[in-house]
MIBA-830638 format. One record per residue (C-alpha): residue number from 1; x, y, z. Coordinates in steps of 0.02 Angstrom, whole numbers, plus 50000, padded with zeros to 5 digits. Layout:
REM residues N
<nr=NUM | u=X | v=Y | w=Z>
...
***
This chain:
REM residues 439
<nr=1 | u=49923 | v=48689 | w=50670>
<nr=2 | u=49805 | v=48796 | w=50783>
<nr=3 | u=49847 | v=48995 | w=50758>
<nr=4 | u=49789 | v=49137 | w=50835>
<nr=5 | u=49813 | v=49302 | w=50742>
<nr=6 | u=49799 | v=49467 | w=50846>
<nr=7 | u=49698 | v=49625 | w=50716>
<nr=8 | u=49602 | v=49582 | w=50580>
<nr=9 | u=49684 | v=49715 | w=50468>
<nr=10 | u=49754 | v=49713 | w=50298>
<nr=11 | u=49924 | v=49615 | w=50348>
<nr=12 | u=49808 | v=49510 | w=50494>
<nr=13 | u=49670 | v=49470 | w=50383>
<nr=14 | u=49739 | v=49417 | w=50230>
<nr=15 | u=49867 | v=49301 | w=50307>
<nr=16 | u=49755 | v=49229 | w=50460>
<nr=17 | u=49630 | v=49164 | w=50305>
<nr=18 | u=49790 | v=49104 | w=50214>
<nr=19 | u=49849 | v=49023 | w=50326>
<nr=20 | u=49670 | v=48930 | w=50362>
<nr=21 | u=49683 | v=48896 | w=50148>
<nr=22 | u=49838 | v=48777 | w=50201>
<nr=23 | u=49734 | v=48697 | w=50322>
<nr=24 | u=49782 | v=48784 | w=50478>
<nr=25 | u=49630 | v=48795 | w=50619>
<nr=26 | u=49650 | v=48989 | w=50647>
<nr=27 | u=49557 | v=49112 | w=50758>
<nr=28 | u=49558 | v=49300 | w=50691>
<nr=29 | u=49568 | v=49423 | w=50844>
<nr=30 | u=49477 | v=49593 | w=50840>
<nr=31 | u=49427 | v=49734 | w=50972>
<nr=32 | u=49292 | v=49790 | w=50835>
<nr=33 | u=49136 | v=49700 | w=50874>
<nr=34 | u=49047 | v=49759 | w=50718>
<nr=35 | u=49191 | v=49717 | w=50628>
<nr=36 | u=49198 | v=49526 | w=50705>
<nr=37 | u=48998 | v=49510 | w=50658>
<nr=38 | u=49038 | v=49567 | w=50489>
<nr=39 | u=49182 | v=49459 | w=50453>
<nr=40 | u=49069 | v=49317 | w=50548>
<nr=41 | u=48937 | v=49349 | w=50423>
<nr=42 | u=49050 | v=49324 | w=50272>
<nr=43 | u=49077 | v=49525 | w=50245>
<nr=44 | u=49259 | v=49591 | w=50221>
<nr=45 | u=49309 | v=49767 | w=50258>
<nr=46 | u=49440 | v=49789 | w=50132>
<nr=47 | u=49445 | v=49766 | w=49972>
<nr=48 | u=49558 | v=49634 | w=49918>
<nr=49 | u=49527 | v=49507 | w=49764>
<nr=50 | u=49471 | v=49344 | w=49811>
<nr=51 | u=49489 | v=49374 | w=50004>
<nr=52 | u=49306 | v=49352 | w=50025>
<nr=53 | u=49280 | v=49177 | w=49935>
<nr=54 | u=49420 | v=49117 | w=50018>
<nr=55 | u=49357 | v=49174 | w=50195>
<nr=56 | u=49200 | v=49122 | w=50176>
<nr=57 | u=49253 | v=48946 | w=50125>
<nr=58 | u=49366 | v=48919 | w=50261>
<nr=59 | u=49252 | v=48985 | w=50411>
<nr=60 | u=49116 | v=48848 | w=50313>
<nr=61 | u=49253 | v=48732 | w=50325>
<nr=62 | u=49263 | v=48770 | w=50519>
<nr=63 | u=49437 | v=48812 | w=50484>
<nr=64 | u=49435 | v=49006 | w=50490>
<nr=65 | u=49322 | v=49087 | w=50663>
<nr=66 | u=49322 | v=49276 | w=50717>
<nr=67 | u=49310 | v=49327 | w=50894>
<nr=68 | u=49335 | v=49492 | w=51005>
<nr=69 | u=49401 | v=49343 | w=51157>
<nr=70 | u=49594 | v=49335 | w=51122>
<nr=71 | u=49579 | v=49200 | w=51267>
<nr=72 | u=49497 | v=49108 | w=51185>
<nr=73 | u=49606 | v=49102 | w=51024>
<nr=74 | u=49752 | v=49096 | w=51127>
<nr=75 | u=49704 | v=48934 | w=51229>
<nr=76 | u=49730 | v=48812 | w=51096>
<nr=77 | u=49866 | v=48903 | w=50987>
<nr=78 | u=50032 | v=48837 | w=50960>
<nr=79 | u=50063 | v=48994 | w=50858>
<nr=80 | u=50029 | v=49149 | w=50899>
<nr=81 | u=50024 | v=49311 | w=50784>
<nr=82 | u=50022 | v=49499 | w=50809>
<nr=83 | u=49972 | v=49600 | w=50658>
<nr=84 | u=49905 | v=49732 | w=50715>
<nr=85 | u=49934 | v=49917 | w=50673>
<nr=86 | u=50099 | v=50039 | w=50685>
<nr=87 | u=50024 | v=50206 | w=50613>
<nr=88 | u=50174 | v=50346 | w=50604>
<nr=89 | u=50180 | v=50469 | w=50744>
<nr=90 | u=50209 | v=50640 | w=50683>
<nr=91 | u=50391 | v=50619 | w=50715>
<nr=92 | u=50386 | v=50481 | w=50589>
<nr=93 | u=50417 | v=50330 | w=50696>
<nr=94 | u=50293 | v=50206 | w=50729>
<nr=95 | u=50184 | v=50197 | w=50855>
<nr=96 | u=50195 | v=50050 | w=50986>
<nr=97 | u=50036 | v=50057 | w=51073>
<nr=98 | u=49951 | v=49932 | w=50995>
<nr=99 | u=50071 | v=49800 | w=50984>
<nr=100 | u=50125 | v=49837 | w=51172>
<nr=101 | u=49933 | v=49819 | w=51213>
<nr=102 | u=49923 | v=49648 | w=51140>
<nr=103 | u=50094 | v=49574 | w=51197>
<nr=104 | u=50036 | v=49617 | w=51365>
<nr=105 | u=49850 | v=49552 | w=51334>
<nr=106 | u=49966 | v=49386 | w=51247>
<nr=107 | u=50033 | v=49379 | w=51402>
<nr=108 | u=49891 | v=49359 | w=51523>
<nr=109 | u=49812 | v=49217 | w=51428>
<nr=110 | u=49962 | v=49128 | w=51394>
<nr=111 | u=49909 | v=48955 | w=51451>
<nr=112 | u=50095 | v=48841 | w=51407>
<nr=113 | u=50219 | v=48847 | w=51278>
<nr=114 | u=50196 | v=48924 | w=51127>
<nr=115 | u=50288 | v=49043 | w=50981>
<nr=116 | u=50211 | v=49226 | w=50999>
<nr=117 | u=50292 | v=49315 | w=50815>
<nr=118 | u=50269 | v=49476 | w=50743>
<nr=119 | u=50213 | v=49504 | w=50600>
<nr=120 | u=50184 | v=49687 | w=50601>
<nr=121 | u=50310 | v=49822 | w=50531>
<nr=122 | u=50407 | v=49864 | w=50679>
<nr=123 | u=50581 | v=49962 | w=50713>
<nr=124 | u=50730 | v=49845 | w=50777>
<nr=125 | u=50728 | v=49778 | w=50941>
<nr=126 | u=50523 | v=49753 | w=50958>
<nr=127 | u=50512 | v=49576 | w=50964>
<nr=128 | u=50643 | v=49610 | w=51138>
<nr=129 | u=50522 | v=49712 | w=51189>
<nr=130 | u=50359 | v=49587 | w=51183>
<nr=131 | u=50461 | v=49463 | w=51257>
<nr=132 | u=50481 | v=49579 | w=51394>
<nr=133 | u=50311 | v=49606 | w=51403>
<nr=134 | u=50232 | v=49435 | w=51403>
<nr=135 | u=50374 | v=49384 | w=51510>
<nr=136 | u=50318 | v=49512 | w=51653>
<nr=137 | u=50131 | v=49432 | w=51655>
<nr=138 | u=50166 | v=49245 | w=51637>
<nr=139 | u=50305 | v=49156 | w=51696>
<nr=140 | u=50302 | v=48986 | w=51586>
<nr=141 | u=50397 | v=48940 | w=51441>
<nr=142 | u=50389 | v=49017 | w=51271>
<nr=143 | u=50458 | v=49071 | w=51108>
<nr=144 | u=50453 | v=49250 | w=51028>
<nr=145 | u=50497 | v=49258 | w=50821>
<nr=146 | u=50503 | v=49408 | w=50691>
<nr=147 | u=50384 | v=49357 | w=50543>
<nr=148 | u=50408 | v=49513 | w=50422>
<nr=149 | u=50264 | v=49515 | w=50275>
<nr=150 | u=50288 | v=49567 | w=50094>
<nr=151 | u=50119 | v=49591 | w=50031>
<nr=152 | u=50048 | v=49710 | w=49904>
<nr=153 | u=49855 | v=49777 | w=49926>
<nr=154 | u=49779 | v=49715 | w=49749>
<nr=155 | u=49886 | v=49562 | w=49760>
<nr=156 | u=49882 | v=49503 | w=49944>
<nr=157 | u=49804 | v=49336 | w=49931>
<nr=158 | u=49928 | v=49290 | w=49756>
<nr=159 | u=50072 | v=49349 | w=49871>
<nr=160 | u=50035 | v=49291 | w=50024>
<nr=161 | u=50019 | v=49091 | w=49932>
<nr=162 | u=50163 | v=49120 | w=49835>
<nr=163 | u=50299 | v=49216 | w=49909>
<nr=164 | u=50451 | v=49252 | w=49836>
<nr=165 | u=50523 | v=49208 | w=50012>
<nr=166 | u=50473 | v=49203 | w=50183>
<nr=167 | u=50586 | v=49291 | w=50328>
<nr=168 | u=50592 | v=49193 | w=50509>
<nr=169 | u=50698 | v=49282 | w=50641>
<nr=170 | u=50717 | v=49180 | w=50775>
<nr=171 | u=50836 | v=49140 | w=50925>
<nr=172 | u=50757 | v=48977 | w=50965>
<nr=173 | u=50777 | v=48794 | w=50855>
<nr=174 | u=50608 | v=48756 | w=50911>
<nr=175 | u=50522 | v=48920 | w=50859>
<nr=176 | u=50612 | v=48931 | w=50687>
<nr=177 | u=50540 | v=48748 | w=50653>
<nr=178 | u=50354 | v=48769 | w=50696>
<nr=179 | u=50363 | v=48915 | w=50568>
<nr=180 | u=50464 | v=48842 | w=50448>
<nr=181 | u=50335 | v=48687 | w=50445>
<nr=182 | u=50200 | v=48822 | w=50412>
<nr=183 | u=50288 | v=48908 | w=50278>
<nr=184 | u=50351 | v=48761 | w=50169>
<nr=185 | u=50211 | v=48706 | w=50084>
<nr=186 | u=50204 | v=48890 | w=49999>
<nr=187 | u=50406 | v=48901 | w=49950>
<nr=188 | u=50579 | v=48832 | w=49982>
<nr=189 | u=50659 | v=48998 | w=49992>
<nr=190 | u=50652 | v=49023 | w=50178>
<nr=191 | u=50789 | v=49115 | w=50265>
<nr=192 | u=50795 | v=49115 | w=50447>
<nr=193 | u=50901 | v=49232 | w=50551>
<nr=194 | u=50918 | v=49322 | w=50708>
<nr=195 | u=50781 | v=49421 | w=50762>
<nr=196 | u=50873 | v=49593 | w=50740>
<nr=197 | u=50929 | v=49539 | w=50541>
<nr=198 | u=50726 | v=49489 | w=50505>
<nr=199 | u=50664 | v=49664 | w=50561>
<nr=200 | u=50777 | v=49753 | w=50473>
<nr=201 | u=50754 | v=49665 | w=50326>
<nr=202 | u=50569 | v=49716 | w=50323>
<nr=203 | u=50615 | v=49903 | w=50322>
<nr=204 | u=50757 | v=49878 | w=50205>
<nr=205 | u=50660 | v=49817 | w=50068>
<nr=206 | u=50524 | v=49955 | w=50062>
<nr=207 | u=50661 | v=50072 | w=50085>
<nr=208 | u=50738 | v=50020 | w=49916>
<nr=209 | u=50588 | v=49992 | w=49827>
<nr=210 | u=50536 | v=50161 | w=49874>
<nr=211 | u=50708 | v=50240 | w=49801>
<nr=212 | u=50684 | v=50144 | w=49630>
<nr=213 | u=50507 | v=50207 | w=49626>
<nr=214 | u=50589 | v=50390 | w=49666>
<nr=215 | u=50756 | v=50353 | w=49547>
<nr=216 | u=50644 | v=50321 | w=49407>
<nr=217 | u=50548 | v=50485 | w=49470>
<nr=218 | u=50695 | v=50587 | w=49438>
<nr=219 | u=50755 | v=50533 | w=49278>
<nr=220 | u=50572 | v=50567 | w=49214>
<nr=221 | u=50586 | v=50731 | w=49248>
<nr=222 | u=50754 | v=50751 | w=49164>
<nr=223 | u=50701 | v=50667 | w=48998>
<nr=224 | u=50549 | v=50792 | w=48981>
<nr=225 | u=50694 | v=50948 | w=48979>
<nr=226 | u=50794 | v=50842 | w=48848>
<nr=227 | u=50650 | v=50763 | w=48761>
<nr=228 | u=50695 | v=50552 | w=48814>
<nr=229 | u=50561 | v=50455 | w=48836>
<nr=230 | u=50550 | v=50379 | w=49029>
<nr=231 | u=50465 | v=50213 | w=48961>
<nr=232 | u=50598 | v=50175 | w=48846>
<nr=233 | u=50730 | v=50207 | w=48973>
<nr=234 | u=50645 | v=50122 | w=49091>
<nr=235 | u=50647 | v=49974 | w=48969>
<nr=236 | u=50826 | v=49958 | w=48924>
<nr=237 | u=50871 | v=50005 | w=49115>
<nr=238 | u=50775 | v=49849 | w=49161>
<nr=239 | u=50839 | v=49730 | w=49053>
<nr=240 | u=51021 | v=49750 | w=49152>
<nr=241 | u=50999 | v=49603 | w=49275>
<nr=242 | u=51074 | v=49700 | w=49419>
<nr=243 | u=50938 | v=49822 | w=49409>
<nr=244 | u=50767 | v=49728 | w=49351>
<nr=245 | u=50620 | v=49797 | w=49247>
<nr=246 | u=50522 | v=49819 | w=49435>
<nr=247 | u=50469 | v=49956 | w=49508>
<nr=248 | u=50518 | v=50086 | w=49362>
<nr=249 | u=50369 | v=50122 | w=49310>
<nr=250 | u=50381 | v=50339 | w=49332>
<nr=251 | u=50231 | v=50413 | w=49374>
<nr=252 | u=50167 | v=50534 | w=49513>
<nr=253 | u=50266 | v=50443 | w=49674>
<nr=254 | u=50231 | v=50303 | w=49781>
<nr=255 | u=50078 | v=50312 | w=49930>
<nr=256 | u=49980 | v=50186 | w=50022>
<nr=257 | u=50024 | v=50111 | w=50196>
<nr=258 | u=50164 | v=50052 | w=50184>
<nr=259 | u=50346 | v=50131 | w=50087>
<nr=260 | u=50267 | v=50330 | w=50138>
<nr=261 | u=50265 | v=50267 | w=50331>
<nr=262 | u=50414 | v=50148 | w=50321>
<nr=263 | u=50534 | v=50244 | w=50236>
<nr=264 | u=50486 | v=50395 | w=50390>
<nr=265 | u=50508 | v=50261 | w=50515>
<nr=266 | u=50675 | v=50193 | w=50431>
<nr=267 | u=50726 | v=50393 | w=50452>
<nr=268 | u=50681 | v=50394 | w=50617>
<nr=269 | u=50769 | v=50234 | w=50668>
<nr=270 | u=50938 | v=50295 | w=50597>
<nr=271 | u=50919 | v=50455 | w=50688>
<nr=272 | u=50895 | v=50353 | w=50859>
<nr=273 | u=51055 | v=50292 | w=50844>
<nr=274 | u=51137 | v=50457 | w=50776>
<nr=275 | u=51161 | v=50418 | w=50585>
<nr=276 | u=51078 | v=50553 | w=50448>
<nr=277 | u=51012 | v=50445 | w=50311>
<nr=278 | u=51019 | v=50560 | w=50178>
<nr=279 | u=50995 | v=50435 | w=50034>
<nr=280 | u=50823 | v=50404 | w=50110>
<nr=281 | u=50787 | v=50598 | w=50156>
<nr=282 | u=50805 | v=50606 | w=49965>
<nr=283 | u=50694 | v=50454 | w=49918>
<nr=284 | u=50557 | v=50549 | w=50025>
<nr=285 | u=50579 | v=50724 | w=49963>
<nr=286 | u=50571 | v=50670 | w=49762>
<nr=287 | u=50424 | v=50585 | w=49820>
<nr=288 | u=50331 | v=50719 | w=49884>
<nr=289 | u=50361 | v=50832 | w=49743>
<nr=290 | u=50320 | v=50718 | w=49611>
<nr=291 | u=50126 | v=50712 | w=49643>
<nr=292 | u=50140 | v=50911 | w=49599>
<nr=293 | u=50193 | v=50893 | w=49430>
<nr=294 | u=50011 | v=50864 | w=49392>
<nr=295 | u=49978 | v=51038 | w=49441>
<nr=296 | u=50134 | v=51089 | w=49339>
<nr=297 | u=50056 | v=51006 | w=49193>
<nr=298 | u=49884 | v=51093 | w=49217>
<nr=299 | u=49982 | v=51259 | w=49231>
<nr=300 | u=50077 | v=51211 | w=49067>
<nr=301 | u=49910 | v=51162 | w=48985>
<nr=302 | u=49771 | v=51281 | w=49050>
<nr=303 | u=49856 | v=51443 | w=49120>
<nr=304 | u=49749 | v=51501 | w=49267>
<nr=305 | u=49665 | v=51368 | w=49340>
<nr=306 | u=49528 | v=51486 | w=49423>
<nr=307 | u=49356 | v=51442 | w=49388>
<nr=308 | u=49402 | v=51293 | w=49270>
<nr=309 | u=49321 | v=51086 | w=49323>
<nr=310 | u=49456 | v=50970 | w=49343>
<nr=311 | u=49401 | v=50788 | w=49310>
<nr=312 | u=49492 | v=50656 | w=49429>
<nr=313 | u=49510 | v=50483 | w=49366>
<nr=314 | u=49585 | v=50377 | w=49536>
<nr=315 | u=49577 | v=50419 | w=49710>
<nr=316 | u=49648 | v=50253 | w=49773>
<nr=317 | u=49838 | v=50262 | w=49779>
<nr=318 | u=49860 | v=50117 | w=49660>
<nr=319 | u=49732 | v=50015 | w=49560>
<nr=320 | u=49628 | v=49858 | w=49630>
<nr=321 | u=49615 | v=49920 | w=49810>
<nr=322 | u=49513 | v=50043 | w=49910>
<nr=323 | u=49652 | v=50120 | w=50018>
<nr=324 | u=49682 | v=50303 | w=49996>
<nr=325 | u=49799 | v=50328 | w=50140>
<nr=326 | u=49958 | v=50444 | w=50064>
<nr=327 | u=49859 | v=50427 | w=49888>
<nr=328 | u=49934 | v=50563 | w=49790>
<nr=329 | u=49753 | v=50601 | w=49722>
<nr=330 | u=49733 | v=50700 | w=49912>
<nr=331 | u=49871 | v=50808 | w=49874>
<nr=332 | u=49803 | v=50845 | w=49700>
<nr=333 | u=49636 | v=50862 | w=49740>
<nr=334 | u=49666 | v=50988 | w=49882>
<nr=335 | u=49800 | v=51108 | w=49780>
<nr=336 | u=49689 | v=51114 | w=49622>
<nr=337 | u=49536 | v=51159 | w=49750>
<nr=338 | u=49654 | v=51308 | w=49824>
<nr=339 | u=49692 | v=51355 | w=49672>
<nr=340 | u=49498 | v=51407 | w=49616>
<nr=341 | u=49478 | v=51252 | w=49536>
<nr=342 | u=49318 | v=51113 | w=49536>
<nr=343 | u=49355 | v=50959 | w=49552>
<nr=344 | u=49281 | v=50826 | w=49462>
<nr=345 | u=49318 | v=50650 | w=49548>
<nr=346 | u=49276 | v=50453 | w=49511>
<nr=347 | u=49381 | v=50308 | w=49567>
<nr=348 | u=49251 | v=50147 | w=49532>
<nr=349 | u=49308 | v=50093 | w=49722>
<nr=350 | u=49384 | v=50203 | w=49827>
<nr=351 | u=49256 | v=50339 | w=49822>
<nr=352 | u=49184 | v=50319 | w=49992>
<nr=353 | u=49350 | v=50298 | w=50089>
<nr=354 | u=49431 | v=50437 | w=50003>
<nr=355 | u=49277 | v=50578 | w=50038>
<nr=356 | u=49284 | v=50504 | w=50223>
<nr=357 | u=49458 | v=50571 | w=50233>
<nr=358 | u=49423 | v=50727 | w=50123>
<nr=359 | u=49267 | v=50798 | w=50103>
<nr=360 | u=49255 | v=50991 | w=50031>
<nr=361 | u=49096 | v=51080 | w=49972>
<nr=362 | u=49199 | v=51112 | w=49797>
<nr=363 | u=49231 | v=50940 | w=49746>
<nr=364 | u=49091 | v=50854 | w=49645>
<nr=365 | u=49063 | v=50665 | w=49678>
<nr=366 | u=49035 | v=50589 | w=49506>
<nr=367 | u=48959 | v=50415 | w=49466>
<nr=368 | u=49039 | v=50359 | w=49312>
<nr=369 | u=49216 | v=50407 | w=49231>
<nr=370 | u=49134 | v=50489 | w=49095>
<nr=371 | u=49017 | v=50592 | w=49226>
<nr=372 | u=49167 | v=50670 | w=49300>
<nr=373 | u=49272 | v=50710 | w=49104>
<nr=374 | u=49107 | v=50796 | w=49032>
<nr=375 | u=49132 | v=50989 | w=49001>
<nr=376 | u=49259 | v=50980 | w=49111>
<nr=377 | u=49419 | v=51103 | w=49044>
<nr=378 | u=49561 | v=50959 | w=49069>
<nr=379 | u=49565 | v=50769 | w=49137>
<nr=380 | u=49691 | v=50711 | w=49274>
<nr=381 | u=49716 | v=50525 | w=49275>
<nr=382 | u=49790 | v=50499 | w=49453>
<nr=383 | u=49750 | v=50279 | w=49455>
<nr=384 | u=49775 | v=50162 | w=49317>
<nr=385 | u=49630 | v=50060 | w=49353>
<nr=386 | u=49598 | v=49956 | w=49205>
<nr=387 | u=49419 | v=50056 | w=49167>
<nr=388 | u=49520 | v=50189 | w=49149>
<nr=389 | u=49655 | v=50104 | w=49038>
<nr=390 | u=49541 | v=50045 | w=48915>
<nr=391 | u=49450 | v=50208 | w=48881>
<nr=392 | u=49426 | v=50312 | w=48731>
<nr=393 | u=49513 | v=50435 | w=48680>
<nr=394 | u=49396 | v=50506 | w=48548>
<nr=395 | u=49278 | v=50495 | w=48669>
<nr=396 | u=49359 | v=50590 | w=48801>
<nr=397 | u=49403 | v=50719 | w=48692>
<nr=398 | u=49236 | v=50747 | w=48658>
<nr=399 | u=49163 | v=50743 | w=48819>
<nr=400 | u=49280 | v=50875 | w=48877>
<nr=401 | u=49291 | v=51083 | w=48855>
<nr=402 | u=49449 | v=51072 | w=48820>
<nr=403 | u=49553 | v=50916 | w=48739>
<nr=404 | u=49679 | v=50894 | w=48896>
<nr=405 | u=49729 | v=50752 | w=48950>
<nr=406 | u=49872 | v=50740 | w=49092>
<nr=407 | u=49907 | v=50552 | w=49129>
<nr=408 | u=50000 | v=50534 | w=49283>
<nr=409 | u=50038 | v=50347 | w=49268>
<nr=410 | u=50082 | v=50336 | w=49080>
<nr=411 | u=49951 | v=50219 | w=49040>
<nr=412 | u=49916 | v=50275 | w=48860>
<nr=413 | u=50004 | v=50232 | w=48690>
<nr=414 | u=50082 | v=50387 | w=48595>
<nr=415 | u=50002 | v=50322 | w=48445>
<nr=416 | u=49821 | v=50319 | w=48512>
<nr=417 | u=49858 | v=50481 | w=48584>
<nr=418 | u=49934 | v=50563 | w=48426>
<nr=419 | u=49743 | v=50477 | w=48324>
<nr=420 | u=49671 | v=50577 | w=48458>
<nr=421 | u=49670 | v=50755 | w=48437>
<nr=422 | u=49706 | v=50795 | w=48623>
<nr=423 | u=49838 | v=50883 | w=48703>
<nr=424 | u=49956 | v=50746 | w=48804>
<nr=425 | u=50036 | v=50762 | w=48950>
<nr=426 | u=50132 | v=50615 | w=49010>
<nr=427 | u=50276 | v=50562 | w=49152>
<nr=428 | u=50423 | v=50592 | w=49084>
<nr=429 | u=50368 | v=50563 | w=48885>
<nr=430 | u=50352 | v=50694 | w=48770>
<nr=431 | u=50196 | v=50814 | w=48767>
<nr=432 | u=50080 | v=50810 | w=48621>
<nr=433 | u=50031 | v=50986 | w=48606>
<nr=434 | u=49884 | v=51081 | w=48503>
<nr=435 | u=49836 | v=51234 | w=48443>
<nr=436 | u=49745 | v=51324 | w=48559>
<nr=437 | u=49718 | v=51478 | w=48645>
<nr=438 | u=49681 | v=51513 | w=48834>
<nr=439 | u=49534 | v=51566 | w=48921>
***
């Protein structure tokens, strides 16, 4: 099958050299020229495991090519794939532009028939609205299809090859086939339904996600007031079929692209149509507040935080990815600064992304994990990145003024901790104090 896929980001990139894996002769659209010579020349602009091998062996293959001409990917697609970008507007809906831009540059190089699908996040009644759009600038015969995606940054490529299902909204027999040929040979559990049903879906399921993450949130913060431990709740919660052991994992909230923007836009789309979603409000609120426990915890541990170095372990938002967009670590980084603090910070990826969204004189850029622990007076561990996971606690204590250690994603054992001779500060676990006295 020939494909064209419209932006060459995360959702674009990962599933236009997917698809190309399953044999597929697909052209990767982008308005970046340096970003079309660096994918060209084997580069990849995000970091994703195994992306790069695979891209590289496809475009070898002369299955995979990049191009800034959507004419020419469009002129010998069958398929035809928008994935470009719906950043939040400060209201919290998405914004359209892009995706209006290319159904209308779709539309001028439509050449015959073909299935034009979204596969970009987008409120209800979208795909309507490209069909519109082409339909204005060429007159001939064709197809429009919602194509919802489901992937997680870290785990793109695994999910993208092995779904757990695959969404078609369509209205047409024809259009429903072409993608359910080019979905089979990765699952049987395709569902298709109306248009309408598949973009809903989509915003559903990061909506719910989003409340377990914020559920589990919650009842973290009540078992530190009555001393439960979160992880063993957690534990016999998920055992319950009806619930599952995913996604309650407590911690410091959700971030990344994805549940902070869609949950706002699933907000938004209620209020369009005059319903309050005030399950969701919720979801978003506990969110937000969770990231501050960490200054809670530094409170609890250190007093005054004036003058004191704060060591940072994670900027990224979750481990084995560079993206630090809603990464509680910004947050974090920016109260302990306005609180007289000096940050100490290290992420072994997402160092260069995260400065080029926050960059302050009082934050020192360290090189190594340990780099950014010694002398400092506590250590913050925002990221569970396994470097991070596997480190010792002896030696961390030792590097540091003061033996505090506040892990945000519960990544440590309470008996490693309790060999340790630090002060503990989990997510809803109990603390593991020591003597000390404050300075």
């Amino acid at each position: 099958m020939n494909i064209a896929v419209i932006g060459t980001g995360y959702v674009g990139l990962v599933s236009g050299v997917c698809y190309a894996e399953l044999g597929n002769r697909v052209y990767c659209v982008d308005k970046d020229p340096a970003k079309v010579e660096t994918l060209r020349a084997g580069g990849i602009p995000i970091y994703e495991p195994g992306l790069g091998d695979l891209s590289i062996r496809n475009a070898e293959a002369g299955r995979l090519s990049f191009t800034t001409d959507i004419s020419e990917a469009i002129i010998e697609a069958e398929l035809v794939i928008i994935a470009v970008g719906t950043p939040p507007l400060p209201g919290g809906e998405a914004d359209m532009r892009y995706i209006e831009a290319a159904a209308r540059e779709i539309g001028d190089a439509m050449n015959g028939y073909k299935v034009v699908c979204v596969k970009s996040t987008v409120p209800v009644g979208t795909n309507e609205r490209v069909k519109a759009i082409i339909a204005s600038r060429y007159t001939g015969a064709f197809d429009i299809a919602s194509l919802p995606e489901f992937l997680r940054e870290g785990t793109a490529v695994q999910d993208t090859m092995n779904p757990d299902r695959i969404i078609i909204g369509a209205d047409s027999v024809q259009a429903s086939d072409l993608l359910t040929e080019l979905h089979r040979p990765l699952t049987e559990q395709i569902i298709v339904t109306d248009i309408r049903s598949a973009e809903m879906i989509k915003y559903a399921s990061n909506a719910f996600l989003a409340t377990k993450i914020s559920f589990i949130n919650e009842i973290a913060n009540i078992c530190e007031k009555v001393g439960a431990d979160v992880t063993e709740v957690a534990k016999g919660m998920g055992l319950d079929k009806r619930i599952g052991a995913s996604f309650l994992k407590a911690g410091i909230g959700y971030g990344g692209s994805c549940f902070p923007k869609d949950t706002k836009a699933l907000i938004q789309i209620a209020g369009n149509v005059e319903y309050d979603f005030k399950l969701l409000k919720s979801v978003v609120e506990v969110n937000q507040m969770q990231r501050y426990s960490v200054i809670d915890k530094l409170y609890q541990s250190l007093g005054s935080l004036s003058g004191k170095q704060i060591a940072i372990w994670g900027l990224a938002f979750k481990p084995e990815t560079d993206d630090v967009r809603e990464a509680p670590a910004l947050e974090i980084i920016e109260r302990i600064i306005e609180l007289g603090a000096r940050p100490k910070v290290y992420d072994p990826i997402a160092m260069e992304n995260f400065r080029s969204m926050y960059d302050h004189p009082a934050i020192e850029w360290c090189t190594t994990a340990m780099e950014a622990v010694q002398d400092s007076h506590a250590l913050c561990l925002l990221t569970e990145w396994k470097e991070f996971t596997e480190a010792s606690l002896q030696e961390i204590e030792a590097a540091l003024a003061e033996p505090v250690l506040i892990d945000g994603r519960n990544v440590f054992d309470m008996a490693q901790v309790r060999d340790s001779g630090l002060a503990y500060y989990p997510v809803g676990r109990p603390v593991q104090y020591i003597e000390r006295q404050y300075v």
